[in-house]
ZAVEX-118777 format. One record per residue (C-alpha): residue number from 1; residue in three letters; x, y, z. Coordinates in Angstrom, 1 decimal, always signed. Example, Ala and Ser with C-alpha at 12.3 -4.5 7.8 and 13.67 -1.06 7.14 Angstrom:
- num|residu|xx|yy|zz
- 1|ALA|+12.3|-4.5|+7.8
- 2|SER|+13.7|-1.1|+7.1
END
This chain:
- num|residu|xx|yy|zz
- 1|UNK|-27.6|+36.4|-1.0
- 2|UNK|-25.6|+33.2|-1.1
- 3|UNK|-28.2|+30.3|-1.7
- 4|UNK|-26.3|+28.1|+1.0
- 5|UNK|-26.9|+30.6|+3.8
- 6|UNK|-30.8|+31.1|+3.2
- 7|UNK|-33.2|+30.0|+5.1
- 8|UNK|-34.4|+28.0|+2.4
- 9|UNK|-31.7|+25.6|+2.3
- 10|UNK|-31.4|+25.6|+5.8
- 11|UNK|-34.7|+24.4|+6.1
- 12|UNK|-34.0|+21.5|+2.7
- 13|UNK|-30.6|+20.8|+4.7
- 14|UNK|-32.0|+19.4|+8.1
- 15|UNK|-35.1|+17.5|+6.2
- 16|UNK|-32.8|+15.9|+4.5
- 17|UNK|-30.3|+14.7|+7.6
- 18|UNK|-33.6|+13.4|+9.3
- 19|UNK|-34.9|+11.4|+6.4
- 20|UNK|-31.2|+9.8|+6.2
- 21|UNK|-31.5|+8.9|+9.9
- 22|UNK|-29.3|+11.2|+11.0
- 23|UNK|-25.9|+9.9|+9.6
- 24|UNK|-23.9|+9.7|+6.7
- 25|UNK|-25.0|+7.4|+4.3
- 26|UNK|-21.7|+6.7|+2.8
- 27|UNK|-20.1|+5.7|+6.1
- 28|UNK|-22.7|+5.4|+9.1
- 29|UNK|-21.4|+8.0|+11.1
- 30|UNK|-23.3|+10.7|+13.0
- 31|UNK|-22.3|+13.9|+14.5
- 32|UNK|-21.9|+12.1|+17.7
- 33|UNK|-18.7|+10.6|+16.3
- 34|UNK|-17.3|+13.8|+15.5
- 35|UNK|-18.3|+14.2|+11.9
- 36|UNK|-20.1|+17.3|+10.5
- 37|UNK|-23.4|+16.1|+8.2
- 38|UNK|-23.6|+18.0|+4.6
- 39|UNK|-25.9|+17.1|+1.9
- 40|UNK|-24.4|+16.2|-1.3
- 41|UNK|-26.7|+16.6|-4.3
- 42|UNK|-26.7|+13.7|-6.1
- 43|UNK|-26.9|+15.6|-9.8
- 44|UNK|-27.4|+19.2|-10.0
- 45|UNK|-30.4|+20.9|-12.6
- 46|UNK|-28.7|+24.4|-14.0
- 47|UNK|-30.6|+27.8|-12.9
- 48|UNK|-32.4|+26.1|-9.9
- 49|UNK|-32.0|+27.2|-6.1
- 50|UNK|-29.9|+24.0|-4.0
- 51|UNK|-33.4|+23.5|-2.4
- 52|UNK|-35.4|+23.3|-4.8
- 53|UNK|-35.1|+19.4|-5.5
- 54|UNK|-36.3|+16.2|-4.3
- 55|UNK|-35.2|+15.0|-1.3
- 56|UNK|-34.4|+11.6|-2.7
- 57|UNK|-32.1|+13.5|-5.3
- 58|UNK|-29.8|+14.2|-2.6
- 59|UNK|-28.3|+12.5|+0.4
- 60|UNK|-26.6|+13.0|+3.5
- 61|UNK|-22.8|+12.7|+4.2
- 62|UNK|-19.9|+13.4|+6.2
- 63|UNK|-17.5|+16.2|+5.1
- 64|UNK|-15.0|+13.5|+4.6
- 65|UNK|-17.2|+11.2|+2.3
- 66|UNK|-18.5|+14.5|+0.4
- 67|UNK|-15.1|+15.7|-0.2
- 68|UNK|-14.8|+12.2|-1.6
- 69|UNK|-17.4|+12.5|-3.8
- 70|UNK|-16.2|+15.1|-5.6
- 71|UNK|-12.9|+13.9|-6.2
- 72|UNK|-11.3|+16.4|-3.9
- 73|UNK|-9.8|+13.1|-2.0
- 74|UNK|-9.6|+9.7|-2.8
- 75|UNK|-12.8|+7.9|-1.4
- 76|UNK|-13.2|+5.8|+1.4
- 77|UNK|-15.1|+3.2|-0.1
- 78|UNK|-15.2|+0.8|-2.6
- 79|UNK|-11.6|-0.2|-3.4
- 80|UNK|-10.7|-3.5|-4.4
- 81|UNK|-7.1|-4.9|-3.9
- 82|UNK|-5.1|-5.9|-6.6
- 83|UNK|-1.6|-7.0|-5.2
- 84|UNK|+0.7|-7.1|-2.6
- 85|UNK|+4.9|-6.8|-2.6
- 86|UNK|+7.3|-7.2|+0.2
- 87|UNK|+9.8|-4.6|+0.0
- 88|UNK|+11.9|-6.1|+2.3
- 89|UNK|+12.4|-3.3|+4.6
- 90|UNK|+10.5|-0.2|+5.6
- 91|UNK|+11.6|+1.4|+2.6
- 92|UNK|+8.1|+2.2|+1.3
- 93|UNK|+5.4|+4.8|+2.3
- 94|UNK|+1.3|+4.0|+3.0
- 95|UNK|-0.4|+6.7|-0.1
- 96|UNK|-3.2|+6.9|+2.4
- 97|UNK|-1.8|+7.6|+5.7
- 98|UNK|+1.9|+8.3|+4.9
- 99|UNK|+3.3|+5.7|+7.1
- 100|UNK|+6.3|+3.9|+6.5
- 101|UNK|+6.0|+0.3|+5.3
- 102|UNK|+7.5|-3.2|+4.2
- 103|UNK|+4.4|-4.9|+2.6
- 104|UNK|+2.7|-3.0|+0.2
- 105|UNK|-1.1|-3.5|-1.2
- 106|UNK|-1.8|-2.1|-4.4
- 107|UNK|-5.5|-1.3|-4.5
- 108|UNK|-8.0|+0.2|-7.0
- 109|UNK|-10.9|+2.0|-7.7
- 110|UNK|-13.1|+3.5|-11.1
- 111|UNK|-12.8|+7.0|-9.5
- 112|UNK|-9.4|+7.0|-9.1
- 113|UNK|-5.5|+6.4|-9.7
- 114|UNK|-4.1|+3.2|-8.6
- 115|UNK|-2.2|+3.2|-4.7
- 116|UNK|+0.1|+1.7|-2.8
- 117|UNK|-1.2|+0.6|+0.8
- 118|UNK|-0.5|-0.3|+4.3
- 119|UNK|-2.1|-3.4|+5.8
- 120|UNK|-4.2|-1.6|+8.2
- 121|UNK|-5.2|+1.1|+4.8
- 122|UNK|-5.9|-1.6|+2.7
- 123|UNK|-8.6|-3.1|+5.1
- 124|UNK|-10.6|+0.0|+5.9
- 125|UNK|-10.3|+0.8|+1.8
- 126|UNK|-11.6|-2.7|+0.9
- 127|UNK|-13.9|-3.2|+3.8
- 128|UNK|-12.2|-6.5|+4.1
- 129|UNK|-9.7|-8.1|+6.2
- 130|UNK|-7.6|-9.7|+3.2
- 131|UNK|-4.5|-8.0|+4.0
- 132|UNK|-4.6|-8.5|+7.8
- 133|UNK|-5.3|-12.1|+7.1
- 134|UNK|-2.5|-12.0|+4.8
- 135|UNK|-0.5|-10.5|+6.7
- 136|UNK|-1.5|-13.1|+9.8
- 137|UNK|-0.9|-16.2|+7.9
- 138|UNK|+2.8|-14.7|+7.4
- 139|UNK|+3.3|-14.4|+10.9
- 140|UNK|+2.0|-17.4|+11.7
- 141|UNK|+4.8|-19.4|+8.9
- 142|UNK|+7.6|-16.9|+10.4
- 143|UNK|+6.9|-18.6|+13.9
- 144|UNK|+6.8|-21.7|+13.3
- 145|UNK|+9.8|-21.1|+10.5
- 146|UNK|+11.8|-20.1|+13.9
- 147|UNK|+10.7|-22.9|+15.7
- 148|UNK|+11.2|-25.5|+13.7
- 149|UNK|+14.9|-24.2|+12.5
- 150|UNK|+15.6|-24.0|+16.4
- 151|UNK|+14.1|-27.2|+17.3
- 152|UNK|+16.0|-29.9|+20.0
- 153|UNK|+14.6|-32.1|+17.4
- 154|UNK|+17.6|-31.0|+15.0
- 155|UNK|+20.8|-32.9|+16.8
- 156|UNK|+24.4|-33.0|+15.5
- 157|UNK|+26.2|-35.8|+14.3
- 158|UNK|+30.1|-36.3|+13.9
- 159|UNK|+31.4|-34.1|+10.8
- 160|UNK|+28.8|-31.5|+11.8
- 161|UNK|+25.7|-33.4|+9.9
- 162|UNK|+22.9|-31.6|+11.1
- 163|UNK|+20.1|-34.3|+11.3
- 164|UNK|+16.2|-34.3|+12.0
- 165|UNK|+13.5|-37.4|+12.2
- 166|UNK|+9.5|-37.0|+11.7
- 167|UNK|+7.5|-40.0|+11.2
- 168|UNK|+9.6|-42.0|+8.5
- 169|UNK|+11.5|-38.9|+7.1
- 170|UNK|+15.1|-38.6|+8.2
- 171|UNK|+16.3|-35.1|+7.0
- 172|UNK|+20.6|-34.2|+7.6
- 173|UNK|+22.3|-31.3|+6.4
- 174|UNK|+25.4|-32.2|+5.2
- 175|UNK|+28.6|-30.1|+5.0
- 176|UNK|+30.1|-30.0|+1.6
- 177|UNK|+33.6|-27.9|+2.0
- 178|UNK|+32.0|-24.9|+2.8
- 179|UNK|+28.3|-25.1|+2.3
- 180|UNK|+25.7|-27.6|+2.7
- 181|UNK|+23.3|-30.0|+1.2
- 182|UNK|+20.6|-32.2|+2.2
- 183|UNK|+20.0|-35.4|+2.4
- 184|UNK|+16.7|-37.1|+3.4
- 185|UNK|+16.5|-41.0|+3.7
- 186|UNK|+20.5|-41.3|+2.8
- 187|UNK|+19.5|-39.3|-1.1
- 188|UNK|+21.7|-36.6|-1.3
- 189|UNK|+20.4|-33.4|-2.9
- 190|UNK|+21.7|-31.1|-5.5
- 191|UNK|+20.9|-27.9|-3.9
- 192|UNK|+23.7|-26.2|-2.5
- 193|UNK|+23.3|-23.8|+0.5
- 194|UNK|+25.1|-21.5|+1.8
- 195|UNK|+24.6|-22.1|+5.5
- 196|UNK|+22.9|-24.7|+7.9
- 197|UNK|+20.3|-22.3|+8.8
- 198|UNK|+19.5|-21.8|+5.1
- 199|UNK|+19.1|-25.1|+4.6
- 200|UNK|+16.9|-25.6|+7.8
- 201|UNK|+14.7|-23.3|+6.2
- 202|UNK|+14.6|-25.2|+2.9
- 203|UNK|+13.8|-28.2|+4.7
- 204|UNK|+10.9|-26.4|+6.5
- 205|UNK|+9.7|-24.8|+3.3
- 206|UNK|+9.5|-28.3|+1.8
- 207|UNK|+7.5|-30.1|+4.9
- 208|UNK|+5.0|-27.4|+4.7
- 209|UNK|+4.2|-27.5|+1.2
- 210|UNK|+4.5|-31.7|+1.4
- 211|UNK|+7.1|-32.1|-1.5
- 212|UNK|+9.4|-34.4|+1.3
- 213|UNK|+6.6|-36.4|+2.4
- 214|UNK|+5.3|-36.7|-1.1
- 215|UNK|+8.9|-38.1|-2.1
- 216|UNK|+9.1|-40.3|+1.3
- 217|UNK|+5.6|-41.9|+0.4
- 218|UNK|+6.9|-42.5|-3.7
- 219|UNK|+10.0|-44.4|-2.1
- 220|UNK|+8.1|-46.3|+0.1
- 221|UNK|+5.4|-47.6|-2.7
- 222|UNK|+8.4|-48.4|-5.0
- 223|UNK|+10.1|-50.5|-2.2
- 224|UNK|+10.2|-54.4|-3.9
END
């Protein structure tokens, strides 16, 4: 007689469910979500019967989690994220759900290899929102990146000088043959770009992390 068909276990099995509430313990989730319950034995004494244990040296989980536990998949839980790239493209592919993907999250865990995420994989993996945030926050700069590079505030000036005011800082993008530099309070860079756009985007790049205004308030304090 298989040992997992007896009436024995049967009897171990649904002891077990009820002292564990009902629901996985690895993930929350009950049958009423769809799961099917199992009870994973926590370590395993040779020659005795699957029911003939403690209750508290086993536990109740989903067939998901379980097949987790064993290393048959990777598990759900308990993943910690270790990186992210931007591909550029949807070049790459999610290891978890096989969807394609431009931003990739390389996350870890002790009981297995190493993989390469989606944003949405990376959250439930982590049980965190760090790559959702992430992922926010570059959403958020590419707005106002477009707003700010297609401002009214940027007007144009004879010989196609491309200039912008805030507060003291006076920002033009000048044409040099046939790219561009700045020039911000009449100090011409060195940087050369290749279009006005780009260099709108320098600019933008440069008011966000404060290195203009930073350069604004030196000339200022050095003013006789």
């Amino acid at each position: 007689m298989q040992p997992y068909r007896s009436k024995e276990w049967a009897k171990f099995r649904s002891e077990v469910i009820r002292l564990d509430g009902n629901e996985c313990t690895v993930c929350g989730r009950a049958t009423s979500d769809g799961v099917v319950l199992q009870v994973h034995h926590k370590q395993y004494f040779p020659g005795r019967p699957p029911w003939d244990y403690p209750y508290d040296a086993c536990e109740t989980i989903c067939r998901g989690c379980h097949a987790a536990a064993h290393g048959l998949i990777p598990p759900k839980f308990g993943w910690e994220h270790a990186g992210w790239d931007d591909l550029g493209d949807l070049t790459g592919t999610c290891e978890c759900c096989g969807t394609s993907i431009r931003y990739t999250f390389l996350v870890q865990h002790p009981d297995w290899r190493p993989m390469e995420v989606g944003e949405i994989c990376c959250d439930h993996l982590t049980s965190s929102q760090l790559a959702s945030n992430l992922m926010e926050s570059k959403r958020r700069y590419a707005g106002r990146l477009k707003r700010f590079v297609s401002s009214s505030r940027w007007c144009v000036l004879p010989g196609d000088i491309h200039r912008i005011t805030q507060k003291r800082l006076t920002v033009e993008i000048v044409p040099v043959g046939t790219a561009f530099k700045l020039r911000v309070n009449t100090r011409m860079g060195k940087k050369v770009f290749p279009s006005a756009l780009d260099a709108k985007a320098n600019v933008f790049e440069l008011i966000e992390q404060g290195t203009l205004h930073a350069y604004i308030s030196k000339q200022v304090s050095h003013r006789p």
